[in-house]
N, C-alpha and C positions, 0 to 999 in steps of 0.2 A: 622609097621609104616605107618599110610595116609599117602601118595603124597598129598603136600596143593593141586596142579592142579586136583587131586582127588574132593574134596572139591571144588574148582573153581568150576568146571564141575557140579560138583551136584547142587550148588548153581546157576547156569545159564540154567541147564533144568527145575529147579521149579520157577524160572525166566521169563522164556519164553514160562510154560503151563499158569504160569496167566497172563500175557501181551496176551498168545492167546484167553484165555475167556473174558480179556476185549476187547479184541477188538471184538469178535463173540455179547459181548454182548453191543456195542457201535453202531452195526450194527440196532439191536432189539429198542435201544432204539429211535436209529437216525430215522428208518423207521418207529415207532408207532408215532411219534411227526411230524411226516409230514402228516400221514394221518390221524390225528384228528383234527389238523389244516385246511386241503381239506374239511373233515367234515364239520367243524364249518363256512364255506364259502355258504356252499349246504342251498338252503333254507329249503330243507327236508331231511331225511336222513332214508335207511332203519334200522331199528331195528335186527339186529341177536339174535337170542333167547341162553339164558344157553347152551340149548343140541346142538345143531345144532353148535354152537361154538365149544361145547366140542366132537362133530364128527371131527370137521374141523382140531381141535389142534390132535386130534388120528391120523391121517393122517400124517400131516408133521412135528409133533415135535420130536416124539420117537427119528427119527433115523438123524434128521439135530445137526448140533450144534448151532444153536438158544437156546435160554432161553427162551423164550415166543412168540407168536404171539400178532399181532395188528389186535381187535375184530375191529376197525375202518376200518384197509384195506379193510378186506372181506364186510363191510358194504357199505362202497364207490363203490366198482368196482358192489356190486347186485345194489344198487340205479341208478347209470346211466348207466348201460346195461338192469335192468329190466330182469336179468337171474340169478335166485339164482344157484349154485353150488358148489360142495366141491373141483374143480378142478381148482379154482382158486392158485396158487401156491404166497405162500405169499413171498414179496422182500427181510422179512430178509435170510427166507431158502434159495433164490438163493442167495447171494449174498455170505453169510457164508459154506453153502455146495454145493450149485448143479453146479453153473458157476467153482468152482475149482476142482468139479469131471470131469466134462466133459471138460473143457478146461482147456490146460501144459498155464499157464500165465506166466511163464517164457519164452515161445516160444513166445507168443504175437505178441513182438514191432517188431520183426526178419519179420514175415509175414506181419503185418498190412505195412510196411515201403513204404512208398508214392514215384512214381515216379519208384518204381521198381517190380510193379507188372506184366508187361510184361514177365519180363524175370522169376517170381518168377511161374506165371500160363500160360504162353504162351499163352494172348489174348493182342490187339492190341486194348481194350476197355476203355484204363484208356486216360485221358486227356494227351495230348503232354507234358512233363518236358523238358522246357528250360534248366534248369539250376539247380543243387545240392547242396548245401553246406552241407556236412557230416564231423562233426568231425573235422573241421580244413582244409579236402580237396575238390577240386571242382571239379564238374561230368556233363560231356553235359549228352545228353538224351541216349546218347548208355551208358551209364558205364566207358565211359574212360576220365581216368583224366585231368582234365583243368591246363595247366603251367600258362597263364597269363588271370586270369578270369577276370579280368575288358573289359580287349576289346571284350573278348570272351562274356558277359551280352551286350553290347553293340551291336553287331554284332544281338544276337536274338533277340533285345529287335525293331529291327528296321523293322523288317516283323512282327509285332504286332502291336494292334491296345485297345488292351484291353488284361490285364494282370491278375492270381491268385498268390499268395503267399501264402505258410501254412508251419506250421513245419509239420520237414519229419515225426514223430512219435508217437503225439499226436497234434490233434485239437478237444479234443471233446465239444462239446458245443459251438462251432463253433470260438472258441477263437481263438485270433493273426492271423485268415485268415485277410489279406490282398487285394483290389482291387484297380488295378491304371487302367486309361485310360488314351490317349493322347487327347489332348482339338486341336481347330483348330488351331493350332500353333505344331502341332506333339509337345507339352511337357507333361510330365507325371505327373500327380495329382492322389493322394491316394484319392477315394471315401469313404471310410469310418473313414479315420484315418488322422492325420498330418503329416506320415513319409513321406521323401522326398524318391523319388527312385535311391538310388546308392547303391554300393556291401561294404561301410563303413556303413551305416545307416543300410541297412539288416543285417548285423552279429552285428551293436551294440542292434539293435531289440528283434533277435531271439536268438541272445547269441552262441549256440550250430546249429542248422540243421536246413534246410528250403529247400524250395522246388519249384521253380516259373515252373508254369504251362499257358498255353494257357488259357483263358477263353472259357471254351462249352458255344456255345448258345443252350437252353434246347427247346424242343418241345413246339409249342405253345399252345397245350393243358392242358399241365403243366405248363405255366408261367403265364396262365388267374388265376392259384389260389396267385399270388405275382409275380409281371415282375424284379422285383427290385433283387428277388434273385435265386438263383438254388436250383430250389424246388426237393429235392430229395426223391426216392422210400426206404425206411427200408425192405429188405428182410431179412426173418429170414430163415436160414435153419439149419433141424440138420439131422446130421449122426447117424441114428440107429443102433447098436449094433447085432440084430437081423439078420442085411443083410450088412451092411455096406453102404447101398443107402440113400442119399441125400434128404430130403424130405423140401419143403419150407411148414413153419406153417405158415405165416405172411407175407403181406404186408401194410405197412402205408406209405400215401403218406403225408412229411412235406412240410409245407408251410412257408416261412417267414413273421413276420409282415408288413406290407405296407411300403418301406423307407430300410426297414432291407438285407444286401447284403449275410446273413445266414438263414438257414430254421429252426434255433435250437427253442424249443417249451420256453424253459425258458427264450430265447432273446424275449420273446412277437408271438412268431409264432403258430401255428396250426396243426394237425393230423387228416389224415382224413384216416380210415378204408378200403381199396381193397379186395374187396372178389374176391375169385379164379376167377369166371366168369368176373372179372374186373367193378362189379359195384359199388361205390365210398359212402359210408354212412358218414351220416355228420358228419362235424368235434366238433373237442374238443381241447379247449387249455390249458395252463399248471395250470390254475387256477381253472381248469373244466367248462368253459363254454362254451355251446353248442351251437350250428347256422347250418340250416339248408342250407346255401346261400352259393355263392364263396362269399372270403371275400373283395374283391375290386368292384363286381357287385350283388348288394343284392336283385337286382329284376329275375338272376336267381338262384334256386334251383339246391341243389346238385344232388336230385332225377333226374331230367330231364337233369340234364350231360348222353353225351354217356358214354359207357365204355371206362377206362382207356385204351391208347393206347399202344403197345409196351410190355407188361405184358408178355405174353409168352417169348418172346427172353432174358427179365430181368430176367427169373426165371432160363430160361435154361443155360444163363451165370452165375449164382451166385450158382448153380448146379455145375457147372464144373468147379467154381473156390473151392466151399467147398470139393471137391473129391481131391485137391490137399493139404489138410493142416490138415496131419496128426493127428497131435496131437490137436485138437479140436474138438468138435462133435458139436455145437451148434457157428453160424456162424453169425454175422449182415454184411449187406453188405448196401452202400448206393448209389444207383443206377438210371438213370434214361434211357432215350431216348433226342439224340439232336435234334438239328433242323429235320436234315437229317432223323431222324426216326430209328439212332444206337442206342444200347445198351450200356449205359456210366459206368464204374465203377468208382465211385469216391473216394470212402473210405472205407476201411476194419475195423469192429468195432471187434477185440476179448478180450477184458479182461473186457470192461464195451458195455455189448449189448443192456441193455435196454429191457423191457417187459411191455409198456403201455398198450398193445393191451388189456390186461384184462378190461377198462374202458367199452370196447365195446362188453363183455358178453361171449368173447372167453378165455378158459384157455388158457395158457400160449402155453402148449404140448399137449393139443388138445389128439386126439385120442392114441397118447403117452405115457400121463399124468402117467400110472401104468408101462409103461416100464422104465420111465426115477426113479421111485420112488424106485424098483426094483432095479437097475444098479448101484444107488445112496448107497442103503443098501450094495450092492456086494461088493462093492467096499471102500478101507481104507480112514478114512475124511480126507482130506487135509490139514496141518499146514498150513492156511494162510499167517502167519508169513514169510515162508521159500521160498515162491514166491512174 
């Protein structure tokens, strides 16, 4: 005699292989439909030939769960690098195989969690946390719980002068951050938004977690590309297999649009390229246009910037924060230097890292590129679904 639950069961893992191929293949279709769109913006575009396509699909389709590549992506990123290669790694392959081989995304939100990276990597680089709200409970900046947080918001909020807000566990794209200042009357006004500032209006806001932080004032070589926002460093690092050593592939330095109180590229902001020696190639913004200028003084040239400053201490921190988080091998970190000339950690990206840098004619994994392909193969694909 079948058990119906027999039967249930059967019926719910044929279930949930096709729910997982649509969605591997919502990925393929979602990323060929953006960048034919980017295409159709470009006044030129390069051409990829049949074969040269059909090297590039040998390479990363065998063994991704992708359905197809986008002949559009590979065409986009040769056109405005001006560097043809097969090592381009296409968005649908990370996003459906390689980011869930190499990062546990159920560990994620655990590590990325805002206001507790101190205690989580033992540096003293992330921005001061006033104030927690997790879950229902309140947390000054050690970790111990708040009995009556209203006086207690009150009490920090009066050695400040300028305030951040964000949720504790995701802001990516720079949403629901939050910026109040006190005006010459010590009262507090939202700069970007109309909430009022009390501990009723924050949790009717944020619902679940948030997180008020100090505002960094960022180095003033970084705030000449947008004063208005905290223009942060994108370090990539990943953990090789190989040795287990930390290696940064990337850094992009975002900008915010002029006005904009976030550096995110799709809020209207900009990307500009850091090569190791720290010299700064021109930006690109999320529409793909190019400018060789800062974006608020266009009589100087990017070329004729010094090198970025603070670069080495950013790598070396985002080095010794990737050596602590195990279960990840490919790390985004968003970083910068303050006033002062520290080393800032602002936000920990692991489950959406982002890989624009191909615009600018670098693959993705770089000298890598055959280890991580390799690693990827070795290794069993990942049920998206189940993380």
């Amino acid at each position: 005699m079948i058990k119906k639950s027999n039967l249930v069961s059967f019926g719910y893992r044929g279930m949930r292989t096709i729910a997982s191929k649509l969605y591997y293949l919502r990925f393929d279709m979602l990323n060929d439909e953006m960048y034919k769109f980017k295409r159709s913006h470009l006044s030129k575009h390069c051409h990829i030939d049949r074969n040269y396509f059909r090297q590039y699909k040998k390479i990363w389709l065998p063994w991704s769960s992708s359905f197809f590549l986008s002949r559009s992506e590979l065409e986009v990123n040769c056109f405005l690098s001006h560097v043809m290669t097969l090592d381009y790694m296409p968005g649908n392959v990370f996003s459906t195989t390689v980011n869930p081989i190499l990062n546990n995304k159920q560990m994620s939100w655990g590590y990325a969690e805002k206001g507790n990276y101190s205690k989580l990597y033992g540096i003293d680089n992330e921005p001061l946390s006033l104030f927690r709200y997790l879950n229902g409970l309140y947390y000054d900046f050690a970790g111990n719980q708040i009995q009556e947080p209203e006086s207690f918001l009150d009490v920090q909020l009066k050695e400040q002068k300028k305030i951040l807000i964000k949720p504790v566990i995701d802001s990516r794209g720079g949403r629901n951050i939050l910026v109040f200042e006190k005006d010459k009357n010590d009262a507090w006004h939202c700069v970007n938004d109309q909430v009022k500032l009390s501990l009723k209006n924050l949790i009717a806001y944020y619902k679940s977690n948030f997180v008020v932080q100090e505002y960094v004032e960022q180095h003033p070589f970084y705030k000449r590309f947008n004063p208005s926002s905290f223009n942060t460093v994108r370090i990539y690092v990943y953990r090789s297999p190989s040795n287990e050593e930390p290696h940064v592939l990337h850094s992009v330095l975002k900008a915010g649009k002029p006005g904009s109180m976030v550096d995110n590229l799709k809020a209207g902001g900009a990307s500009f390229y850091i090569k190791p020696d720290g010299t700064i190639l021109n930006g690109i913004t999320y529409n793909l246009k190019k400018f060789a200028h800062l974006p608020n003084e266009p009589e100087i040239l990017i070329e004729n910037l010094e090198k970025a400053p603070g670069l080495d201490a950013m790598h070396d921190m985002a080095k010794k924060v990737a050596l602590k988080i195990p279960y990840h091998r490919l790390v985004a970190m968003d970083v910068n230097i303050d006033a002062t000339g520290k080393p800032r950690l602002i936000e920990l990206n692991l489950s959406e890292t982002g890989f624009g840098v191909q615009l600018y004619g670098f693959p993705f994994f770089g000298s890598f590129t055959r280890e991580v392909i390799e690693y990827c193969k070795a290794h069993k694909k990942v049920d998206f679904l189940r993380i």
